[in-house]
N, CA, C and O atoms as a GROMACS GRO file, in nm:
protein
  212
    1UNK      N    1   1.325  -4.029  -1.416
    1UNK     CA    2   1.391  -3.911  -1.470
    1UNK      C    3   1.490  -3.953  -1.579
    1UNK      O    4   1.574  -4.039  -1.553
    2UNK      N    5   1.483  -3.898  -1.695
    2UNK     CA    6   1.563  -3.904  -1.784
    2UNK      C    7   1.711  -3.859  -1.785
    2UNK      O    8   1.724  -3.742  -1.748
    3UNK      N    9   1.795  -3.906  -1.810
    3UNK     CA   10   1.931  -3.914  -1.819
    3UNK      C   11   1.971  -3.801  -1.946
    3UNK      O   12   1.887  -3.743  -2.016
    4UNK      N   13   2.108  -3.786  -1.954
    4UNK     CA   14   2.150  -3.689  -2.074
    4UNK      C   15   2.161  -3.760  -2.197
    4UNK      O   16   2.177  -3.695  -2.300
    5UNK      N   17   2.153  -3.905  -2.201
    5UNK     CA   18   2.220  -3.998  -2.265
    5UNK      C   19   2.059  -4.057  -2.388
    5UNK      O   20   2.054  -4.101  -2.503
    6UNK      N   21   1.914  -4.011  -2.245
    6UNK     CA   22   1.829  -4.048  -2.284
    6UNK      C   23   1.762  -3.926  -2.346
    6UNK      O   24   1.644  -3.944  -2.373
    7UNK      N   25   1.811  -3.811  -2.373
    7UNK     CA   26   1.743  -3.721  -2.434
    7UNK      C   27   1.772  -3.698  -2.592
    7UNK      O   28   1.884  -3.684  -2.641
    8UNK      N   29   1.657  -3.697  -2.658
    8UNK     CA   30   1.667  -3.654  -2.818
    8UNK      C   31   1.587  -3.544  -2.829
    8UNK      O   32   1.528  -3.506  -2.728
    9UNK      N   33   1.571  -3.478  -2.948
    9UNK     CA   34   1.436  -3.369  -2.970
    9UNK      C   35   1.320  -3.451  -3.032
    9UNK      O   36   1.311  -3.553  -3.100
   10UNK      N   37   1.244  -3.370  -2.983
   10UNK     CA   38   1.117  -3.381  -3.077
   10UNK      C   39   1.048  -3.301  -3.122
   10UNK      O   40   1.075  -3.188  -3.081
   11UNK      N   41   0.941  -3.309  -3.212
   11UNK     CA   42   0.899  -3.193  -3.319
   11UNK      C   43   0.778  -3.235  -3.322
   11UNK      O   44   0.730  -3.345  -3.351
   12UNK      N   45   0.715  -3.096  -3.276
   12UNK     CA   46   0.580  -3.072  -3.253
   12UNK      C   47   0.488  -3.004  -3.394
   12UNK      O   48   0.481  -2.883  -3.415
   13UNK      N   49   0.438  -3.080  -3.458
   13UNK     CA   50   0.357  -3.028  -3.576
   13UNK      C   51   0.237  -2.914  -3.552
   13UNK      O   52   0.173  -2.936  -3.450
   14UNK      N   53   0.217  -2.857  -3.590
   14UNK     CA   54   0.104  -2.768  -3.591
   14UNK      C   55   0.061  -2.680  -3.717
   14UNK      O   56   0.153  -2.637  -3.787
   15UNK      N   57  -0.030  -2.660  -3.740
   15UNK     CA   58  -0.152  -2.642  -3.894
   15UNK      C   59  -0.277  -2.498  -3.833
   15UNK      O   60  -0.352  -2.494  -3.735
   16UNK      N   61  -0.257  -2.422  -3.917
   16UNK     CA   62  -0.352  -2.300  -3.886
   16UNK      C   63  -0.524  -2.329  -3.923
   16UNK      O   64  -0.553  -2.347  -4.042
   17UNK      N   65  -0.608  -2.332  -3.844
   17UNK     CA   66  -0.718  -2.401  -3.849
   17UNK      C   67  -0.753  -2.274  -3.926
   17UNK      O   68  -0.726  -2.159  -3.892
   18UNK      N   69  -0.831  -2.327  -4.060
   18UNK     CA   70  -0.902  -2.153  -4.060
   18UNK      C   71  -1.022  -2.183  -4.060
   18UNK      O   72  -1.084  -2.177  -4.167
   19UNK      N   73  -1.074  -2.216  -3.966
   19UNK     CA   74  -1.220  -2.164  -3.931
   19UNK      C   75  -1.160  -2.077  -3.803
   19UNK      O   76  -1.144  -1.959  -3.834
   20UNK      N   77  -1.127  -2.106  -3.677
   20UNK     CA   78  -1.096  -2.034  -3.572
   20UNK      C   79  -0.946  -1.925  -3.606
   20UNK      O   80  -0.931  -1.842  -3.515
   21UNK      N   81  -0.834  -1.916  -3.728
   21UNK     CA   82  -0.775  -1.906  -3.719
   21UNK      C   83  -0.647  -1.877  -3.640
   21UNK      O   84  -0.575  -1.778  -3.628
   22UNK      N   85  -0.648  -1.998  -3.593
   22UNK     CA   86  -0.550  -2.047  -3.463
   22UNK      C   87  -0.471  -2.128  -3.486
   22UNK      O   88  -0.518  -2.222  -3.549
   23UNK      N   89  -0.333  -2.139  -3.456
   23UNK     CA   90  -0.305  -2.293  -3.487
   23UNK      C   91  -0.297  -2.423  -3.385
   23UNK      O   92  -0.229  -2.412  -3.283
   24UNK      N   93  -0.343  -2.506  -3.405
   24UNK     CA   94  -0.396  -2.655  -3.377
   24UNK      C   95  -0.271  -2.745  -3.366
   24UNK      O   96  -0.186  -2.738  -3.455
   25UNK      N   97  -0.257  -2.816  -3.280
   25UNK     CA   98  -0.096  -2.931  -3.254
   25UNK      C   99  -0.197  -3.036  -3.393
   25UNK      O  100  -0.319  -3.048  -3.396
   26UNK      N  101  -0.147  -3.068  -3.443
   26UNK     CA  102  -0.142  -3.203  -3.602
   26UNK      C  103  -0.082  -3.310  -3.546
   26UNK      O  104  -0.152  -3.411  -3.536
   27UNK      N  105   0.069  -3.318  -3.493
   27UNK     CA  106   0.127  -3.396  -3.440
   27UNK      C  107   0.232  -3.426  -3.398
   27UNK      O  108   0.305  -3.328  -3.406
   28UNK      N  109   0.308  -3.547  -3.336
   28UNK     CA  110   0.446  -3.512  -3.256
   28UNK      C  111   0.555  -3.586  -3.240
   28UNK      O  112   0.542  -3.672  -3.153
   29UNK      N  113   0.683  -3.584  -3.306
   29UNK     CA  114   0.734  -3.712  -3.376
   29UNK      C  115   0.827  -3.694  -3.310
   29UNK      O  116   0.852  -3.577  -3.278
   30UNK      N  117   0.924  -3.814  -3.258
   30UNK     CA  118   1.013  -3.835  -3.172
   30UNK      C  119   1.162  -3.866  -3.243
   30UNK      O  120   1.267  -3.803  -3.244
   31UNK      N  121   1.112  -4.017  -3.313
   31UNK     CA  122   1.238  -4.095  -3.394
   31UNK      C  123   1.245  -4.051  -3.537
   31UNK      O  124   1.348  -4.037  -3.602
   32UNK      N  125   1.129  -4.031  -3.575
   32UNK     CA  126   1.107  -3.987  -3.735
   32UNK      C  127   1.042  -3.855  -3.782
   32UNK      O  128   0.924  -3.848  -3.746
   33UNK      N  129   1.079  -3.765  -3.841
   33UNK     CA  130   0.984  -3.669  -3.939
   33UNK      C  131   0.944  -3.723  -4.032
   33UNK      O  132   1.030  -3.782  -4.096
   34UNK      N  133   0.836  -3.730  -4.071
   34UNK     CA  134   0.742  -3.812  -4.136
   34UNK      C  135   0.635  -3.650  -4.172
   34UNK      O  136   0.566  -3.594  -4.086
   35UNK      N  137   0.649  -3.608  -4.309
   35UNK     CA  138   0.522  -3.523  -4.353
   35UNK      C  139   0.522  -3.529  -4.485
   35UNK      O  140   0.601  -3.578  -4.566
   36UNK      N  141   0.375  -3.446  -4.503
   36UNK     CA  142   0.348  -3.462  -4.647
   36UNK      C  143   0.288  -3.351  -4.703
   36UNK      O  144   0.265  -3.327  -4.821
   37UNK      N  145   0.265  -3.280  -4.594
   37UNK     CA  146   0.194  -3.114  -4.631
   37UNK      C  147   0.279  -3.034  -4.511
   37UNK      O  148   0.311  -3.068  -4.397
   38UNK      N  149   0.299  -2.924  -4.584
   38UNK     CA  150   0.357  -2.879  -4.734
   38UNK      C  151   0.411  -2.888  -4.801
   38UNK      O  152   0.380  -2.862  -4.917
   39UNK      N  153   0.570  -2.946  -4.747
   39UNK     CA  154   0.623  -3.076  -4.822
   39UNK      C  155   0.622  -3.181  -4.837
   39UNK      O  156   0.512  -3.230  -4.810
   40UNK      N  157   0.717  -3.273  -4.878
   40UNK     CA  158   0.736  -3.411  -4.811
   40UNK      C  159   0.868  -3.412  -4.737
   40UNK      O  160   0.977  -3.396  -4.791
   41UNK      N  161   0.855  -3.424  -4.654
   41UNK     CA  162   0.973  -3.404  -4.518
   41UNK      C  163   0.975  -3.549  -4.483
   41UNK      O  164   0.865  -3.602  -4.467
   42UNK      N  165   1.087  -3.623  -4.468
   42UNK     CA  166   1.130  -3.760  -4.448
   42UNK      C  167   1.248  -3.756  -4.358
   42UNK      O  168   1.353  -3.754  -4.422
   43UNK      N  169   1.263  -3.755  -4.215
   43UNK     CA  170   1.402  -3.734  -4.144
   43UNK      C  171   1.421  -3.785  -4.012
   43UNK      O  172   1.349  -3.745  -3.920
   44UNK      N  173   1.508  -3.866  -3.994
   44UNK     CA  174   1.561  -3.947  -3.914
   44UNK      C  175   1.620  -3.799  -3.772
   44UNK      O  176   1.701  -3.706  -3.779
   45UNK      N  177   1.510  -3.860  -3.638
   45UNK     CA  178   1.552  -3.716  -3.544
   45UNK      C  179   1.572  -3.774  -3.445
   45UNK      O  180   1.602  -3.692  -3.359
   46UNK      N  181   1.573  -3.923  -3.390
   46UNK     CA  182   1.611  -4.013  -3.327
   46UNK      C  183   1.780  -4.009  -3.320
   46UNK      O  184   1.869  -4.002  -3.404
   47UNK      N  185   1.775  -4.017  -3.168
   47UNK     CA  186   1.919  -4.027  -3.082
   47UNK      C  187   2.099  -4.078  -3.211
   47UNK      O  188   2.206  -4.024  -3.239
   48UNK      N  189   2.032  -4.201  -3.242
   48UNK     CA  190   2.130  -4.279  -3.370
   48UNK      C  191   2.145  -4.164  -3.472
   48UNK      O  192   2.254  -4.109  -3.485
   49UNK      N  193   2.023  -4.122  -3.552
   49UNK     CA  194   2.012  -4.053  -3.615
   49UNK      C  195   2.150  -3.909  -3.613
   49UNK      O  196   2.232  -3.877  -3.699
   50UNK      N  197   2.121  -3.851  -3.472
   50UNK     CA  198   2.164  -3.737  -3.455
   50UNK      C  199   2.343  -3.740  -3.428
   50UNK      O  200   2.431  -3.657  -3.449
   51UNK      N  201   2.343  -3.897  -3.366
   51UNK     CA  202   2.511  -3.898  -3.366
   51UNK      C  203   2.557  -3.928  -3.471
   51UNK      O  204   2.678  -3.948  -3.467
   52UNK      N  205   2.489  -3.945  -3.607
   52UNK     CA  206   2.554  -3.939  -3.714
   52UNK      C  207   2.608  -3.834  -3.799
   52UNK      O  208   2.678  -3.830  -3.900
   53UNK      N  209   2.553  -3.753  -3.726
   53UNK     CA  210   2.598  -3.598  -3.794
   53UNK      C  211   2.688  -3.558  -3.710
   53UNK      O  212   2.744  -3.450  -3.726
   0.00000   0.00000   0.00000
């Protein structure tokens, strides 16, 4: 079991399939935002990260 100390967010990607038009999980980033469609999104979401703000 995870601790309070051990919790960060994470960010769940997801993309509208259009053949079924549904949307589909793409992917799921813990320490880093890392994208490139639709933007380029580059962001530190890791624990360090977050006590810097």
């Amino acid at each position: 079991m995870a601790g309070p100390s051990d919790r960060h967010p994470g960010v769940r990607v997801h993309e509208i399939d259009p053949v079924n038009r549904t949307y589909t999980l793409t992917g799921g980033h813990h320490d880093k935002l890392d994208l490139r469609m639709p933007y380029d999104i580059d962001v530190g979401i890791g624990s360090d990260a977050l006590k810097a703000l």
